[in-house]
C-alpha positions in Angstrom: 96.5 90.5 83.2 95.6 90.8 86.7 96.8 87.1 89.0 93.8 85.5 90.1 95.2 85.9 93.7 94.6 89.9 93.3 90.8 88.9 92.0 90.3 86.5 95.2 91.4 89.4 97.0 89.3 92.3 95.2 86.3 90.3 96.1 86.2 89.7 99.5 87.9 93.1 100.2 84.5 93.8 102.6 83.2 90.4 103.7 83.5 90.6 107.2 83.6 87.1 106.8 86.8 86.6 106.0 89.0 86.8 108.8 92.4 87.3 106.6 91.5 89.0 103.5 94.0 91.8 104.2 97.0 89.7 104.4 95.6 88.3 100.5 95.2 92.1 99.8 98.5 92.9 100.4 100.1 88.9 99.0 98.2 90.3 95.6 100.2 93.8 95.5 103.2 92.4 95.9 102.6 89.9 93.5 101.7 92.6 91.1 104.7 95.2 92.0 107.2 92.2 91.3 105.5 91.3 88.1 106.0 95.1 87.2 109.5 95.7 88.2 110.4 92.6 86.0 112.3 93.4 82.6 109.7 94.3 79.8 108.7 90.9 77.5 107.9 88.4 80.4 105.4 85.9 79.4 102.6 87.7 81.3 102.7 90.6 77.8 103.4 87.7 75.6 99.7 86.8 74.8 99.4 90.8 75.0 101.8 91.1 72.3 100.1 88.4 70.3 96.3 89.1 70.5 97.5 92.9 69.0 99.3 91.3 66.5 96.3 89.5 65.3 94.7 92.2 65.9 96.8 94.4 63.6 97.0 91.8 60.9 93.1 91.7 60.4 92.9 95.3 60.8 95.4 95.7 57.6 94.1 92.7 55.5 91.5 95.1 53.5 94.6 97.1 53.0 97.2 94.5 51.9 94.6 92.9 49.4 94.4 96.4 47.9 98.1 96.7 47.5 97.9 93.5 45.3 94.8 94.1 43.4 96.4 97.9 42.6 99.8 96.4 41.4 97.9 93.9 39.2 96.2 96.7 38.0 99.1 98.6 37.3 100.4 95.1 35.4 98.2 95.4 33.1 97.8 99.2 32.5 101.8 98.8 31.5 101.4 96.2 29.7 102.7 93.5 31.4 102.0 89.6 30.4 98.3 89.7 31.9 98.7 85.8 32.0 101.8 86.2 34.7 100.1 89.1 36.6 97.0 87.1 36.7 98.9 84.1 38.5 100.9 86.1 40.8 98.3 88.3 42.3 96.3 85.2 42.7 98.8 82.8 44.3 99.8 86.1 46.4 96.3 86.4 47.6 96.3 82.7 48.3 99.4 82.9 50.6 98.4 85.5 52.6 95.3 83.5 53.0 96.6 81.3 55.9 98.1 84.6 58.3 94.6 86.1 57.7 92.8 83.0 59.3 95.5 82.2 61.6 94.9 86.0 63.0 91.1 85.5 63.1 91.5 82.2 65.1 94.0 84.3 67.3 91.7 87.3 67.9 88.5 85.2 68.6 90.3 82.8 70.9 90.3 83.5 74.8 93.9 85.0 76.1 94.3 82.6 79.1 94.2 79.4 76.3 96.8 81.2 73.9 100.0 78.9 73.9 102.7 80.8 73.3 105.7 79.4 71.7 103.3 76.9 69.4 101.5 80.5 68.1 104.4 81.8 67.9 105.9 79.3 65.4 102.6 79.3 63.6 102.4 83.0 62.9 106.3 82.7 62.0 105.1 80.2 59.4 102.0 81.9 58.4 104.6 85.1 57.4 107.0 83.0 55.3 103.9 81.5 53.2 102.6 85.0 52.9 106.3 86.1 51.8 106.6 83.6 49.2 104.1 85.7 47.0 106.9 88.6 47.4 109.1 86.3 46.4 107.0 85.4 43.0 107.4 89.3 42.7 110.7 89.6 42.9 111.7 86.9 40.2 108.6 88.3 37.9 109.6 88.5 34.3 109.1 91.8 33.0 110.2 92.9 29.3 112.6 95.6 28.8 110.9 97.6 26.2 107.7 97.8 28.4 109.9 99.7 31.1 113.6 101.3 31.0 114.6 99.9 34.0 112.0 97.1 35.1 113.8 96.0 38.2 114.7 99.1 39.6 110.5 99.5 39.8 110.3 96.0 41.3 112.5 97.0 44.1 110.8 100.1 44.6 107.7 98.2 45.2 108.9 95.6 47.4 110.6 98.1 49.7 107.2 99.8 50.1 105.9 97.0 50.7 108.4 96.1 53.1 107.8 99.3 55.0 104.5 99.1 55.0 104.7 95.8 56.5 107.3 96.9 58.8 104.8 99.0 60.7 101.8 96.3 61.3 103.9 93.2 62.1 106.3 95.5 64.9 104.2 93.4 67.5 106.1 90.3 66.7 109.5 90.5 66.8 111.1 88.9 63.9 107.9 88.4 61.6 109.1 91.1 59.3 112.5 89.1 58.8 110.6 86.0 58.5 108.5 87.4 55.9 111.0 89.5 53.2 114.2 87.2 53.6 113.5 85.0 51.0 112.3 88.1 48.8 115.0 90.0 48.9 117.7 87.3 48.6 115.8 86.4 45.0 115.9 89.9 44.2 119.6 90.4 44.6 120.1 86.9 43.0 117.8 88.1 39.9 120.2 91.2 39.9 123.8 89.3 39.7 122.5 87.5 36.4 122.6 90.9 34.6 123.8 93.9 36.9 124.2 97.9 36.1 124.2 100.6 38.0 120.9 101.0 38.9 120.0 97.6 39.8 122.8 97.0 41.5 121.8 100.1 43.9 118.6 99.1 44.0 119.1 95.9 45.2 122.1 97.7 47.8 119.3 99.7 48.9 117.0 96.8 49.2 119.2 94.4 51.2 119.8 97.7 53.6 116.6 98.8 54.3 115.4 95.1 55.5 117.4 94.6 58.6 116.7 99.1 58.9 113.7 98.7 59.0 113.7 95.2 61.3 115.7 97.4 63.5 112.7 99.6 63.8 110.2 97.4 64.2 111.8 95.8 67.4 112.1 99.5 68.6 108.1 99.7 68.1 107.8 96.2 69.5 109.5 97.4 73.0 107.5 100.5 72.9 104.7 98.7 72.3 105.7 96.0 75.8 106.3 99.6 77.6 102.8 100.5 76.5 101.5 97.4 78.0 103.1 97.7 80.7 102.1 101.5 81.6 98.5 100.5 81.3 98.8 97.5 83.1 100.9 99.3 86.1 98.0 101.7 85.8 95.3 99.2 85.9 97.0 97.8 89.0 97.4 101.1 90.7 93.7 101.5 90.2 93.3 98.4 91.9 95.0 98.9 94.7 93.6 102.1 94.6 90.6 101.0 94.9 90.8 98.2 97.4 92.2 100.8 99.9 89.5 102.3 99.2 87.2 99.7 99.8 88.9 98.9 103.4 88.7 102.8 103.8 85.0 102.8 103.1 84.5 99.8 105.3 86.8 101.1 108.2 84.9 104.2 108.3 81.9 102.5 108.1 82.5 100.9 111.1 83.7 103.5 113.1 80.8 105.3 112.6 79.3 102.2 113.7 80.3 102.2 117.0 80.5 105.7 117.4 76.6 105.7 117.0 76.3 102.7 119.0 78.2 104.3 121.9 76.5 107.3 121.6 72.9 105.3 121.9 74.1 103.5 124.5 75.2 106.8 126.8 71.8 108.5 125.6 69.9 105.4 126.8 71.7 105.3 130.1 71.0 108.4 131.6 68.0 107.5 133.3 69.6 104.5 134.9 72.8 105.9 135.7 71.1 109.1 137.2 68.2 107.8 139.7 70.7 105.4 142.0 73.3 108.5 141.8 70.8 110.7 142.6 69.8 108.7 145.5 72.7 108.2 146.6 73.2 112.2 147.1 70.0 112.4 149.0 71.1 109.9 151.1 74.5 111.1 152.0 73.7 114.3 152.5 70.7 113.8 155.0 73.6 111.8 157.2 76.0 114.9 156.3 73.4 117.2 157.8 72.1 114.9 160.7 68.3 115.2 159.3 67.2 112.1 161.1 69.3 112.6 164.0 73.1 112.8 165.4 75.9 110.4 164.1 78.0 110.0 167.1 80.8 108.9 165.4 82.4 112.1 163.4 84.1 110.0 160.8 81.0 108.9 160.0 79.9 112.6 159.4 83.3 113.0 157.0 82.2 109.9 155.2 79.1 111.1 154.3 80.6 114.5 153.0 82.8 112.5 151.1 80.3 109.8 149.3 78.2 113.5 148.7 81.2 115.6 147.3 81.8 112.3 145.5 78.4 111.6 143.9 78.2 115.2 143.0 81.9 114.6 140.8 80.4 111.8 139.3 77.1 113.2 138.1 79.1 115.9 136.5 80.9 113.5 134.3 78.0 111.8 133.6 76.3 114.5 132.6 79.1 115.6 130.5 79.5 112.8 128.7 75.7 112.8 128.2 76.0 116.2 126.8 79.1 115.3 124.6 77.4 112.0 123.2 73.8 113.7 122.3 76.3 116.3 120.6 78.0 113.7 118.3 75.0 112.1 117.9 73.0 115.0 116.4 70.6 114.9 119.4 71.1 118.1 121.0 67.9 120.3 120.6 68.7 123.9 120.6 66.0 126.0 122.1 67.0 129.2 120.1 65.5 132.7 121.9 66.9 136.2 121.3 69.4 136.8 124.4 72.1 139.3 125.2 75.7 138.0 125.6 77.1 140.2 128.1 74.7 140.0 131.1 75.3 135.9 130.5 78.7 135.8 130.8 78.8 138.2 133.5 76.1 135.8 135.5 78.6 132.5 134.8 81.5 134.9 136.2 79.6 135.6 139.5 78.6 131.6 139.5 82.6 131.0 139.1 83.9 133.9 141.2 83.8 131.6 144.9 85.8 129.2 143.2 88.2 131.6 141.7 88.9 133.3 145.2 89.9 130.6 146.8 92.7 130.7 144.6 93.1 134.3 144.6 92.0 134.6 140.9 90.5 138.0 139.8 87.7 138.6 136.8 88.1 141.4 134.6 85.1 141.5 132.5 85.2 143.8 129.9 81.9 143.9 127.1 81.3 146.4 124.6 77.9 148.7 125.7 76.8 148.1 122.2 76.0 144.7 121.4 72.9 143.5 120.0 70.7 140.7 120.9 72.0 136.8 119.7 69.8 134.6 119.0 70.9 131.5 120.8 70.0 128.3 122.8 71.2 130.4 126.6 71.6 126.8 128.2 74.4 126.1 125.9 76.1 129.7 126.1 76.2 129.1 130.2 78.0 126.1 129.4 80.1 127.0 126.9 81.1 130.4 129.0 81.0 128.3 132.3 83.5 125.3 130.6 85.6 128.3 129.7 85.6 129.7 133.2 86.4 126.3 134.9 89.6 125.7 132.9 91.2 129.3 133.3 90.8 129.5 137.1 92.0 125.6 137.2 95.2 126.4 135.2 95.6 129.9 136.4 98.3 130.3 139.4 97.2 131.7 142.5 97.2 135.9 142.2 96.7 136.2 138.5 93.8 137.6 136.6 91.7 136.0 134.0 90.4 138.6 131.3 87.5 137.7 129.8 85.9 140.0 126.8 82.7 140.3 125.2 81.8 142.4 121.9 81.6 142.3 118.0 83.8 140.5 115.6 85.4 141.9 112.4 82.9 140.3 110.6 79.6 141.8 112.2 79.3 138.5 114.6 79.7 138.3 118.3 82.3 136.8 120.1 83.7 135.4 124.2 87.1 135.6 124.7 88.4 134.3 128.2 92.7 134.4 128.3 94.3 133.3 131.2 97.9 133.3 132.7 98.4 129.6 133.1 101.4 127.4 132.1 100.0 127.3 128.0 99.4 124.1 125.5 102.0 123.5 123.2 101.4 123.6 119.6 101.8 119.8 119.0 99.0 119.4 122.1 96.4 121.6 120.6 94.7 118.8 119.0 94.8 116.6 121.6 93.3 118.7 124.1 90.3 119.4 122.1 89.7 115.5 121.6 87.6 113.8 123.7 89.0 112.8 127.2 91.9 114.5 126.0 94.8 116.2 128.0 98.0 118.3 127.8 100.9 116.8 129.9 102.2 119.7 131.2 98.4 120.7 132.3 98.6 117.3 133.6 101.1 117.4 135.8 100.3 121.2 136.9 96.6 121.3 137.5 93.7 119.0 139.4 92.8 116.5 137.2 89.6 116.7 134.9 87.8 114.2 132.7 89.0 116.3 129.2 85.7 116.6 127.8 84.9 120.6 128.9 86.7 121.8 126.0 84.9 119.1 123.0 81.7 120.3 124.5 82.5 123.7 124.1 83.8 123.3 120.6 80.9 121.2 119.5 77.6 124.1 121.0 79.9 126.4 119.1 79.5 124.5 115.7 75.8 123.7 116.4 75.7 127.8 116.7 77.9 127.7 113.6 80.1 129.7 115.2 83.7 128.7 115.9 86.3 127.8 118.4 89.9 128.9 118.3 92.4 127.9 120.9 95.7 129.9 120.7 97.8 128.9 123.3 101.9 128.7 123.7 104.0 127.1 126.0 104.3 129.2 129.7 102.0 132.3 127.9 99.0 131.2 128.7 95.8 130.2 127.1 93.4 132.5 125.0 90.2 130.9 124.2 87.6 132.5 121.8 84.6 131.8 120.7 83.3 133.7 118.1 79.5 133.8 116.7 78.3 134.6 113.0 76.5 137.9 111.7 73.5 135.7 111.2 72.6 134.9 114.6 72.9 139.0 115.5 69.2 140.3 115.4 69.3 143.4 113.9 67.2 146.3 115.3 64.2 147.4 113.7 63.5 151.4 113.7 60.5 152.6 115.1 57.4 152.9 113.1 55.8 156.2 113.5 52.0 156.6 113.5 50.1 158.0 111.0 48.6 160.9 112.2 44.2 160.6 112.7 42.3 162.4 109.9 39.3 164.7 110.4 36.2 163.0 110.5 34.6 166.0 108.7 35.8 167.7 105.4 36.7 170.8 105.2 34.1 173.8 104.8 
């Protein structure tokens, strides 16, 4: 039975209204985990342990009226004093009468009202009443010439009877003692008054098999408690299962939340962020270039260069961000047209190449003469191969080379490759690096800083191409960054269709 803490709990798992409902999430668990690590038989299995005893009482009453009704039966078909049969099978009837409406008062009544120890010494009772009919059994008259040996057959029926029994009361502990004491002492009393062989083994046998068979009863009674318990740890795991799931659900949810929210928000700022910083671009650089007339005052002239160079940085990021935003949002329109790789990336290299000499940095382009058109938004390949571009001559030392290679994949696709010489990503970094605003700490401390976002943009055009991105990188060997395309976005060329040559207008003589 679950505490009503851990159902306080369960309920307001995901009202945002409650400003502690994890702390009672977790007070419930523990409550439940110390209830289970408890010995087995605490009071919270007692009304457990009861409600299937009533249960398997009423189940087996069909079946213990049966056993009666047949040994009455057999009474008479031996020839036994019909008059004595009679009475026994109906006073036995009558004492079972009181566990069979104890049980069905049991079963129908609610388990949190079930008082233990007073049902407990009622069912205890009920069993001794239903006993006493055993008893009547045992001390049952029954003439010798009618059987051979009379009272070895008696004790053969009450120690089926007692094994029967045995099995439906193992519930509660005790009940099966409660029930066949009295029996058996009368049996072995019967016995003493004129003992042989036989009934003097019988009644051995007898007097055995009750605390036997009590023995096994309390071994089904404690499995029966480990049962309970199982089910009820596994009820609880369920639970807490599915309250982490809840919070997990709800966590998420939230997330995704603000995720959105932020991303909406960017989206809806571009047009306010952009028209002051574009202004302010104009503006600097017509005092930069002296449009309207001579500054006189050269640091005036490198303040101006500054606020442009400046502005320029920031509208980068701004667009980048923009760009990154729309991406996680699902608003990036692909204009798709059929375009060849090579000539792109070689244009990006030419856009790049100023920047990589004044570092000394050399291009070696290498594409293969036979690829086929890719059909692709070409906005997004300039910025994916541009993004690529930027962070191998940033992290490359002065005098290296940067390779870059174009051609097909393994699998029929198409694919950019750009490796550099730079001081590497270690394995634990990967991850962060291609998060969002995310840096390595050795490219940190090595290279101009950046805003982090060049490679989650390239990463996220490559999966809107459903392509993919692969970073393998190791510590002081460089970087090698490839992104590869699918066979599906490589149009395949048609052949030629060859014309039909004209028929004669006339037929032939």
């Amino acid at each position: 039975m679950v505490p009503e803490a851990s159902k306080s709990a369960d309920k307001f798992i995901v009202d945002r209204t409650k400003p502690h409902r994890n702390s009672n999430v977790g007070l419930a668990v523990r409550r439940t985990r110390d209830r289970l690590s408890q010995s087995l038989g605490p009071p919270d299995f007692n009304r457990d342990m009861l409600k299937l005893h009533a249960r398997a009482i009423l189940s087996n009453a069909i079946k213990s009226l049966l056993l009666v009704l047949a040994i009455w039966v057999g009474g008479l078909y031996l020839g036994l004093d019909t008059q004595r049969m009679s009475i026994w099978a109906a006073g036995c009837l009558a004492c079972y009468l009181p566990l069979f409406a104890l049980a069905r008062r049991l079963d129908r009544l609610p388990e949190n009202k079930v008082e233990v120890t007073r049902t407990h010494r009622r069912l205890f009772a009920a069993h001794f009443v239903s006993g006493l009919g055993w008893a009547g059994f045992a001390i049952l008259p029954v003439a010798a010439q009618t059987l051979a040996e009379p009272v070895i057959v008696q004790g053969i029926v009450l120690l089926v009877v007692i094994a029967g029994t045995a099995i439906v009361t193992a519930s509660l502990g005790g009940a099966l003692v409660a029930t066949f004491a009295l029996p058996v002492c009368l049996f072995a009393f019967t016995v003493s008054a004129q003992p042989t062989t036989g009934t003097m083994a019988t009644a051995l046998i007898l007097a055995a098999s009750l605390p036997f068979l009590a023995y096994v009863a309390h071994h089904r009674n404690r499995a029966a408690l480990r049962l309970l318990s199982f089910e009820n740890e596994k009820n609880a795991l369920v639970g807490e299962l599915e309250t982490a799931k809840s919070m997990s659900d709800e966590a998420r949810r939230r997330a995704e939340e603000a995720n959105l929210a932020k991303s909406r928000f960017l989206a809806s700022m571009s047009h306010e962020l952009r028209t002051p910083l574009n202004a302010i671009l104009g503006f600097s650089e017509v005092m930069a270039n002296q449009v309207l007339g001579p500054l006189e005052n050269p640091t005036y002239r490198d303040y101006a260069n500054d606020i442009h160079n400046s502005g320029k940085h920031l509208l980068s990021l701004i667009n980048e961000i923009l760009d990154l935003s729309r991406i996680e949002a699902g608003r990036y329109q692909l204009n798709e047209e059929p375009l060849s790789l090579g000539p792109i990336v070689e244009d990006c290299c030419r856009l790049m190449e100023m920047k990589a000499r004044g570092k000394d940095i050399r291009f070696k382009l290498e594409t293969e003469p036979t690829l086929l058109r890719l059909f692709a938004d070409e906005r997004a390949i300039r910025q994916i191969a541009l993004n690529l571009l930027s962070n191998a001559v940033k992290f490359s030392p002065a005098g290296t080379d940067v390779r870059i290679r174009v051609g097909w994949t393994a699998g029929g696709g198409q694919y950019i490759a750009i490796k550099d010489n730079g001081p590497g990503i270690p394995e634990d970094e990967l991850a962060v690096v291609l998060s969002a605003f995310g840096q390595g700490s050795i490219a940190i401390k090595t290279a101009e800083q950046g805003t982090g976002l060049g490679l989650p943009i390239v990463q996220g055009l490559t999966a809107l191409h459903d392509g993919v991105f692969e970073l393998n990188s190791k510590l002081r060997s460089g970087t090698d960054a490839i992104v590869a395309f699918p066979r599906a976005r490589v149009m395949e060329e048609l052949p030629a269709v060859r014309s039909q040559p004209a028929r004669a207008s006339g037929g032939a003589a």
